[in-house]
C-alpha positions, 0 to 999 in steps of 0.5 A, a space after each residue: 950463207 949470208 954473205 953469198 946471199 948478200 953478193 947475189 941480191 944485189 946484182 938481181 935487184 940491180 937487173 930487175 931495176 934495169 928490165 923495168 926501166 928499159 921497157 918503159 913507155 913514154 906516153 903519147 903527146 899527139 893532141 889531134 884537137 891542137 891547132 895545127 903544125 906547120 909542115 916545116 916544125 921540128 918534129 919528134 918521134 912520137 909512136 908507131 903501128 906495124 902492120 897493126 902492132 903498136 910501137 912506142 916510144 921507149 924511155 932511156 932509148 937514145 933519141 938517135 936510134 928513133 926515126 927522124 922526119 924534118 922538111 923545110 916544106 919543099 924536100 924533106 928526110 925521113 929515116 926509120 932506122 938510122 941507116 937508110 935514110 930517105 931524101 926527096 921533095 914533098 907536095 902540099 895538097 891543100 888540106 893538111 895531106 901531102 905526097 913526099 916522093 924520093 930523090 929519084 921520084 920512082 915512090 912516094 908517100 902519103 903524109 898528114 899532119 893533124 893537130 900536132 902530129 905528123 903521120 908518115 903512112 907505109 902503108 895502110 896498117 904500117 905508118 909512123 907518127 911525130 909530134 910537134 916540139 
């Protein structure tokens, strides 16, 4: 009877200790009170709200599965899967807002970078956030 419950303990501990790991968050590093980013830093996911949902960052998620946004201050990319990854130019407003418009300039979206943090908005209750390395 012990033997056959060794052998079972193990592999549930093991997957409990799997679960709890997966689905750690990783906490927030958006500080809106820095100074602010230039729009050309190397920019890191952070978090993002779906239609009003938080979604955040994940630990032991491989950093390739995040979205991705990178500009050189004049045509950016930005990807939320890595599949569909969307390329164009970028306007500055002046006052830390900017209009990023796809390679055929057909859509466009609102951009705002705020301390340390880069927000990419799909939409007003959808957007994605990145923070300064």
């Amino acid at each position: 009877m012990f033997k056959g419950l060794k052998r079972l303990i193990i592999p549930v501990i093991c997957l409990a200790v799997l679960i709890c790991c997966a689905s750690c968050e990783v906490k927030s590093k958006v500080n809106v009170n820095a100074e602010a980013a230039p729009i050309d830093s190397e920019w890191s996911f952070d978090h993002a709200v779906n239609k009003g949902t938080d979604v955040p960052r994940r630990m032991f998620i491989k950093d390739a599965d995040f979205p991705h946004f990178s500009t050189d201050g004049e045509t950016f990319t930005f990807n939320i899967v890595p599949e569909k990854i969307y390329s164009g130019t970028i306007v500055a407003n002046g006052d830390g807002t900017y209009v990023i418009y796809n390679s055929s300039g057909s859509q466009s979206l609102n951009v705002t970078v705020e301390g340390n943090s880069l927000t990419v908005h799909i939409t007003d209750d959808t957007y994605v956030v990145f923070v300064a390395k």
